[in-house]
KENUFI-647557 format. One line per field, with one value per atom (N, C-alpha, C, CB): residue number from 0; residue in one letter; atom name; z, x, y. Coordinates in Angstrom, 3 decimals. Glycine has a CB too. Layout:
<rs>
seq <- (NUM/...)
type <- (A/...)
atom <- (CA/...)
Z <- (Z/...)
X <- (X/...)
Y <- (Y/...)
</rs>
This chain:
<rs>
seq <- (0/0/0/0/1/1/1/1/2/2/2/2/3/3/3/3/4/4/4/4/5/5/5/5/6/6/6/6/7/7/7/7/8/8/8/8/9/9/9/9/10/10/10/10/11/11/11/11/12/12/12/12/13/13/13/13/14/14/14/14/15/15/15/15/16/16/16/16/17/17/17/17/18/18/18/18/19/19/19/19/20/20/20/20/21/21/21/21/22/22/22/22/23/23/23/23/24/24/24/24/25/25/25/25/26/26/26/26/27/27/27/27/28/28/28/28/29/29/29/29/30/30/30/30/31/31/31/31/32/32/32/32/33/33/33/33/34/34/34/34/35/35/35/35/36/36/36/36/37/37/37/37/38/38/38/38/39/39/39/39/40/40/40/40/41/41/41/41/42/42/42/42/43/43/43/43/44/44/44/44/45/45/45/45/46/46/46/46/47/47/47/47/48/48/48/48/49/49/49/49/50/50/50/50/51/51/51/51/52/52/52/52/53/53/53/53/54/54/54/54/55/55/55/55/56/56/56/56/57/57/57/57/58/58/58/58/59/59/59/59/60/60/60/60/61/61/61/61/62/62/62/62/63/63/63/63/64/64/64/64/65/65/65/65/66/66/66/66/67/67/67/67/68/68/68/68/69/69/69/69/70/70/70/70/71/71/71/71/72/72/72/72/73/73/73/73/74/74/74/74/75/75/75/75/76/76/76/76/77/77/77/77/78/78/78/78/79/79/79/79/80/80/80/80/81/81/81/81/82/82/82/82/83/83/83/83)
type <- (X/X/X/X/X/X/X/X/X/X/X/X/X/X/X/X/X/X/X/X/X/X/X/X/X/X/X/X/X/X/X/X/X/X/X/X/X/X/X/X/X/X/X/X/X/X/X/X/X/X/X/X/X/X/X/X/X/X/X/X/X/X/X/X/X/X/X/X/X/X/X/X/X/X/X/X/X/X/X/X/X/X/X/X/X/X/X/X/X/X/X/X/X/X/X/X/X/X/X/X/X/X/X/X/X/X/X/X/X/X/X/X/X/X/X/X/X/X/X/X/X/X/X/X/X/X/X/X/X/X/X/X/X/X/X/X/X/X/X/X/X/X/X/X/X/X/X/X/X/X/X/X/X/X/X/X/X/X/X/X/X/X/X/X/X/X/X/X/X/X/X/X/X/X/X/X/X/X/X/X/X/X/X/X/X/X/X/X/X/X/X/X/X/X/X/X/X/X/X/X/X/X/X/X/X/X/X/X/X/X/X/X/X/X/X/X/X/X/X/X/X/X/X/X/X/X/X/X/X/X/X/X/X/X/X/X/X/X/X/X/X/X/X/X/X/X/X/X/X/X/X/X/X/X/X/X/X/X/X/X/X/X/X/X/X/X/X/X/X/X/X/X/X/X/X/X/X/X/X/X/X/X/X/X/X/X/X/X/X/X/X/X/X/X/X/X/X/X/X/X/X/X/X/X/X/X/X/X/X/X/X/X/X/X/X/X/X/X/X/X/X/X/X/X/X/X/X/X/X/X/X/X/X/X/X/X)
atom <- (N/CA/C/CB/N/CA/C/CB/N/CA/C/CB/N/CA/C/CB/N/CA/C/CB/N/CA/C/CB/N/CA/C/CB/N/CA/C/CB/N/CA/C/CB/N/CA/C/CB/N/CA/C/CB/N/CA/C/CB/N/CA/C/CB/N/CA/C/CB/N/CA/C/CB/N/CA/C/CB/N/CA/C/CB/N/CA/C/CB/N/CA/C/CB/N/CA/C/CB/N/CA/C/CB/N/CA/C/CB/N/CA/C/CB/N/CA/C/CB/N/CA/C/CB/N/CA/C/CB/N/CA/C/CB/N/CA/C/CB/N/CA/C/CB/N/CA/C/CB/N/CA/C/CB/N/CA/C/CB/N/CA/C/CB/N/CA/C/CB/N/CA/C/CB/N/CA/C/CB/N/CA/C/CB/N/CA/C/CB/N/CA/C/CB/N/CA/C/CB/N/CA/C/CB/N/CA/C/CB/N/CA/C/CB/N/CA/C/CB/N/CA/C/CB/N/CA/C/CB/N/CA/C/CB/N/CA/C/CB/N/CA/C/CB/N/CA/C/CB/N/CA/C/CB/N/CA/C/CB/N/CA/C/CB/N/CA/C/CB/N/CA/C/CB/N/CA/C/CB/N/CA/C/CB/N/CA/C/CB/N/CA/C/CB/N/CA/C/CB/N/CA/C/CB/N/CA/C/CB/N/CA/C/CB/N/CA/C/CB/N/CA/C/CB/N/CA/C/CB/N/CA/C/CB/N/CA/C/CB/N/CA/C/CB/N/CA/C/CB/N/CA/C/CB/N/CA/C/CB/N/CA/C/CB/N/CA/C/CB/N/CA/C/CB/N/CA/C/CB/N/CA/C/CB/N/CA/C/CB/N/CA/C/CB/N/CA/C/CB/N/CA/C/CB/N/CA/C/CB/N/CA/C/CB/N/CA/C/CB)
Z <- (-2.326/-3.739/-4.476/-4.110/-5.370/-6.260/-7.729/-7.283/-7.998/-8.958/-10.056/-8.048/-10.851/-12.236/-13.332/-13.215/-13.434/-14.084/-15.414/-12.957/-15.993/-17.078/-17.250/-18.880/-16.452/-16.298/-17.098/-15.270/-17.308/-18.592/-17.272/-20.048/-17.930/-17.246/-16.142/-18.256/-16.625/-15.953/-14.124/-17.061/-14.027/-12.854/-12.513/-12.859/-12.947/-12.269/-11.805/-12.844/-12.346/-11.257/-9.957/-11.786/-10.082/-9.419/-7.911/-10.496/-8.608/-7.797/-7.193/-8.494/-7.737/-7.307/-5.709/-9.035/-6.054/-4.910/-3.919/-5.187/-3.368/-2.827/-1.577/-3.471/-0.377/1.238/1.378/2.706/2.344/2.629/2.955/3.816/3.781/3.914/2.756/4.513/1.784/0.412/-0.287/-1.080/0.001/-0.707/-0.052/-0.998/1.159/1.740/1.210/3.399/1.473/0.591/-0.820/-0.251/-1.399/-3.039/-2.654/-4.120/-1.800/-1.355/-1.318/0.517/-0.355/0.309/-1.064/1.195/-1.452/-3.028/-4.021/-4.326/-4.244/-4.866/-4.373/-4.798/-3.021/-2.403/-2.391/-1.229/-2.233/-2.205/-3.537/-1.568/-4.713/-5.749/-6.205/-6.212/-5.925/-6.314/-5.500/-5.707/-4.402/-3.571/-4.172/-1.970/-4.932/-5.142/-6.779/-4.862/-7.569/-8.613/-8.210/-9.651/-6.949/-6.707/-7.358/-7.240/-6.998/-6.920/-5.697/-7.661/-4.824/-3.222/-2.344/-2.444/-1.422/-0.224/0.964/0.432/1.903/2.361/3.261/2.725/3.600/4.553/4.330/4.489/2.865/2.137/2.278/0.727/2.093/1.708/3.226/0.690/4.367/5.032/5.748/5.356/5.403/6.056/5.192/5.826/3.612/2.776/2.916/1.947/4.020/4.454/6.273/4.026/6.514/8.132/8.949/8.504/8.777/9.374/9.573/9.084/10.848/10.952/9.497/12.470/9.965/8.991/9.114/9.696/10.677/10.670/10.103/12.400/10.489/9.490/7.786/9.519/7.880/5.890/5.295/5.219/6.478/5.977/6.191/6.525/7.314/7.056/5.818/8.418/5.956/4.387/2.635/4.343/2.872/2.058/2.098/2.377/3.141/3.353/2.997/5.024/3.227/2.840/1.906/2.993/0.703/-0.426/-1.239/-0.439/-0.411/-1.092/-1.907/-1.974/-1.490/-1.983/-0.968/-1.752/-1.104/-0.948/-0.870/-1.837/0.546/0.684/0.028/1.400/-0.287/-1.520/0.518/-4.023/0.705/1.411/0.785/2.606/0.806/-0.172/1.165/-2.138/0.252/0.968/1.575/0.047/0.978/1.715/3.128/0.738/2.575/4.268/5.050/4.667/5.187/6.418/6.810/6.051/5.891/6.718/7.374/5.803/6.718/7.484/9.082/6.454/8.483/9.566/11.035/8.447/10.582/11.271/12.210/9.850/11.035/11.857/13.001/11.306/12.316/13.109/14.669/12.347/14.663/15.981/16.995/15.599/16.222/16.984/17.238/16.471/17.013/17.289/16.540/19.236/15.426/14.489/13.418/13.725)
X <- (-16.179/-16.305/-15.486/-15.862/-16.136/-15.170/-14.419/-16.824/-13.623/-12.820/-12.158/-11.570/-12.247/-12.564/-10.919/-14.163/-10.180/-8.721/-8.471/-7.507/-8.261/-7.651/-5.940/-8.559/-5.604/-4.212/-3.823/-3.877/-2.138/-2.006/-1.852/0.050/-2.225/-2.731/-1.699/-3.085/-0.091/0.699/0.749/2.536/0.291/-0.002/-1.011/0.248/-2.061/-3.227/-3.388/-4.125/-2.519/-1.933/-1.503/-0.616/-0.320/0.771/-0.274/1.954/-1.455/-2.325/-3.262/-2.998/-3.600/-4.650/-3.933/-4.540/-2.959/-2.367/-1.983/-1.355/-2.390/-1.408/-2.208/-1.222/-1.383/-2.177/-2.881/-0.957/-3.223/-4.076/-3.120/-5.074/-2.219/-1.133/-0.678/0.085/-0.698/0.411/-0.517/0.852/-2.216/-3.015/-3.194/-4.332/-2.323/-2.257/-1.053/-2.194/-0.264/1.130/0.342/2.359/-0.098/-0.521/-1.523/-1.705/-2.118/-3.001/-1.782/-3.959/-0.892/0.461/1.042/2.089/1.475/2.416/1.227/2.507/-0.144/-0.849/-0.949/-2.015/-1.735/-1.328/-0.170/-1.497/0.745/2.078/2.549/3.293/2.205/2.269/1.546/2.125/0.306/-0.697/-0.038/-2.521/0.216/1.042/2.377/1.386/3.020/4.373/4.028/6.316/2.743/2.673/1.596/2.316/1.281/0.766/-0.997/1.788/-1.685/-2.691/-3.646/-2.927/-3.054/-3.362/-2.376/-4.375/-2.986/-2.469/-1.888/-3.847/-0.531/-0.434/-1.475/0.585/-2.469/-3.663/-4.563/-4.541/-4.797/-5.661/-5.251/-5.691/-3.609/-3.093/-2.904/-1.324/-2.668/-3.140/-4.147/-2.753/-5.110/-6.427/-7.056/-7.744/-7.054/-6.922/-6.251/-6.237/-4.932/-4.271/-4.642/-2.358/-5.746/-5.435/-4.415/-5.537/-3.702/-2.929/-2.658/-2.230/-1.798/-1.562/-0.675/-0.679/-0.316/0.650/1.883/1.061/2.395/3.882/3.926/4.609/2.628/2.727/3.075/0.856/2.413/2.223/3.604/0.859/4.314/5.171/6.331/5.200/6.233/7.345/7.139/7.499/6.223/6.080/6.437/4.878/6.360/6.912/8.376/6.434/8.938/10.335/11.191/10.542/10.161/10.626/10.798/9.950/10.395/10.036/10.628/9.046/11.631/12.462/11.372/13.564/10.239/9.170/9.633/7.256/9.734/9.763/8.720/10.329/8.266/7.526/6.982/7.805/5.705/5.810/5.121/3.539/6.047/5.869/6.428/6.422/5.087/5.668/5.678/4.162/6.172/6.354/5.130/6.605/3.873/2.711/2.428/1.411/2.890/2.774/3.029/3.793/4.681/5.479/4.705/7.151/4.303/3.551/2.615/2.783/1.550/0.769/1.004/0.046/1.524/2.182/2.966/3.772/3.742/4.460/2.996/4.972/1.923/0.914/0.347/0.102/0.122/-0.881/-0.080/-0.870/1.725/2.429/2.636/3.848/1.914/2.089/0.726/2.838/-0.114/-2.092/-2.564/-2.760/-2.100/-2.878/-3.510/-1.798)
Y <- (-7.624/-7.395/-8.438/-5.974/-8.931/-10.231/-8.911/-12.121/-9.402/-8.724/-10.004/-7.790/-9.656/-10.476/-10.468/-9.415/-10.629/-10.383/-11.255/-10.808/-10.595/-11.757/-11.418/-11.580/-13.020/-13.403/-14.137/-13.907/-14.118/-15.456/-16.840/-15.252/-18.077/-19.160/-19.672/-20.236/-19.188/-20.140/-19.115/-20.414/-18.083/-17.236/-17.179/-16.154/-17.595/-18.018/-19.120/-17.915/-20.314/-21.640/-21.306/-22.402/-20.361/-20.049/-19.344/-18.890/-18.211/-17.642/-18.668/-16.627/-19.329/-20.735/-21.587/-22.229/-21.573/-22.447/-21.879/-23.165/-20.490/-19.519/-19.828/-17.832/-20.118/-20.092/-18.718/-20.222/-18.708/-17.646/-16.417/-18.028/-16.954/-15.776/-15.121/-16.230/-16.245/-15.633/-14.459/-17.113/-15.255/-14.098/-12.842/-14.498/-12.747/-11.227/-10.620/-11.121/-11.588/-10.951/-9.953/-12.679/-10.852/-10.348/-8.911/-11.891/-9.163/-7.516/-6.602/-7.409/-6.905/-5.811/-5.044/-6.911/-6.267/-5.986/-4.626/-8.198/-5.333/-4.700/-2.941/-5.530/-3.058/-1.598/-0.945/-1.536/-1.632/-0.722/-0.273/-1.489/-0.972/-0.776/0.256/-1.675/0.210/1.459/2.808/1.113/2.901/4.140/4.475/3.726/3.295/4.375/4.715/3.473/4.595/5.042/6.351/3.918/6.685/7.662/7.598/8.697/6.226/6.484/6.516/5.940/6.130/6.725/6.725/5.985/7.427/8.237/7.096/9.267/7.399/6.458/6.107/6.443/7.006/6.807/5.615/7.993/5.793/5.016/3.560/5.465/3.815/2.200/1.539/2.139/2.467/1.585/0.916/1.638/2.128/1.573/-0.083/3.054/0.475/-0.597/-2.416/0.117/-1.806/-3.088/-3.172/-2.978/-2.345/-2.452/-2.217/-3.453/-1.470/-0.968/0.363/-1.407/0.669/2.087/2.520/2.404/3.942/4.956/3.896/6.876/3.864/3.559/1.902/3.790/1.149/-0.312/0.184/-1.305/0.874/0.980/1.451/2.453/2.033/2.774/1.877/4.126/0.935/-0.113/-1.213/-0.946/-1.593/-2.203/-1.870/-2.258/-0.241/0.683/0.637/1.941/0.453/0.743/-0.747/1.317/-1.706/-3.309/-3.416/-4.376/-2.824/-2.743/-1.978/-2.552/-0.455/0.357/1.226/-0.479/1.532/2.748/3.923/2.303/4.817/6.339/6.947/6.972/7.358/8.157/9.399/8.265/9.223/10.785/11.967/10.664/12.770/13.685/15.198/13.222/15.712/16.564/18.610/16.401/19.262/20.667/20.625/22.064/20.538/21.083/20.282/20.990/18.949/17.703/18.369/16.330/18.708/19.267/20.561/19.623/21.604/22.920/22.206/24.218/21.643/21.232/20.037/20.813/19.537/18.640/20.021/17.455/20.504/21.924/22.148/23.590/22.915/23.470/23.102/23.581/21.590/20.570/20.755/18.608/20.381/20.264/21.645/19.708/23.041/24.041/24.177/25.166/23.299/23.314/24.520/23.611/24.670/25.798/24.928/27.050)
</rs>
């Protein structure tokens, strides 16, 4: 999917020149950004970045984002580890 932005010019230089690596960086930053404002799930963000939970979640942690795990995770999580 192409995605269309209107940037001010002197960061769309800055974006223009970026190696290929850097333009993954800019995916990482973007996802992780969208997860700690709570518009998706860490599931999402890492499938989004290809990676497992525990990748997404170190990238989260590089970054000083906080896991949103909330009361209902852990029951369920609890459940899931007693196979209910």
């Amino acid at each position: 999917m192409k995605l269309t932005l209107d940037v001010p010019d002197e960061l769309a230089a800055l974006l223009h020149e970026l190696e290929p690596e850097d333009g993954r960086a800019v995916l990482v930053e973007t996802v992780c950004g969208l997860y700690s404002r709570r518009k998706i799930t860490s599931g999402k963000g890492a499938r989004l970045l290809g990676l497992d939970r525990f990748g997404f979640q170190q990238e989260l942690g590089k970054r000083e984002i906080p896991l949103h795990y909330t009361l209902e995770d852990l029951k369920h999580d609890a459940a899931s580890a007693r196979g209910q």
